[in-house]
N, C-alpha and C positions, 0 to 999 in steps of 0.2 A: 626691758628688752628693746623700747622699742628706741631708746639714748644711744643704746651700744651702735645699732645698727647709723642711729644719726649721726655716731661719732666716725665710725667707718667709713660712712660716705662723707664726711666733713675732709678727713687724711688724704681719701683720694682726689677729692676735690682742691686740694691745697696742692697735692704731688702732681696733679695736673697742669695745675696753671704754672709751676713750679717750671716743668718741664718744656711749657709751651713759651713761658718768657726767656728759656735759655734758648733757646729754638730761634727765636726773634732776636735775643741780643745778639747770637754768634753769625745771623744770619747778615745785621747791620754791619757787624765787626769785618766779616768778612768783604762787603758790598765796599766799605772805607778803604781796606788793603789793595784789591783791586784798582778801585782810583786812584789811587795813589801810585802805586804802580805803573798804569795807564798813561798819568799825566808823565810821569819822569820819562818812560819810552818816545811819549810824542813831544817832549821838548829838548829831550838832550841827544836822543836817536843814540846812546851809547849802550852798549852793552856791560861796559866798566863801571856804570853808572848805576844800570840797574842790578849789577851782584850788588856793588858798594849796600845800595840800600836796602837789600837783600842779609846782608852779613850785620846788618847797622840792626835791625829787627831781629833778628837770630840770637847774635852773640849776648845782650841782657839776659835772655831769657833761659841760655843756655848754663851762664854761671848762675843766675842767682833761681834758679829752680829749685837746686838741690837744699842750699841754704834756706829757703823760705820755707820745703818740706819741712824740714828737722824743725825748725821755728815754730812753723803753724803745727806740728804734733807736737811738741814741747809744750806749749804755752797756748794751747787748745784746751 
């Protein structure tokens, strides 16, 4: 009885930390976007500049979404 229950709390202990290091990577991911961002408005002062790098971020992600789903459930 007393395994099952070590095993239970072993799961959530893992789905924890699990959850707490995406937490932190998306947090970093995010922090990098921003500066990045930040830095092109105060050097180029262009608006044209910051879609550009806007749509430069976007458009990968937009076509190959779809194909890396099928992929990663295909061959998952």
């Amino acid at each position: 009885m007393k395994s099952e229950l070590s095993g239970s709390n072993s799961w959530y202990k893992n789905a924890a930390m699990f959850l707490a290091s995406q937490t932190v990577s998306l947090f970093g991911s995010s922090l990098v976007q921003y500066a990045i961002m930040w830095y092109i408005t105060i050097e180029t002062q262009s608006g044209v500049m910051m879609t550009i790098s806007i749509i430069c971020g976007f458009v990968p992600m937009f076509f190959l979404s779809p194909i890396a789903g099928v992929w990663a459930d295909r061959y998952n």
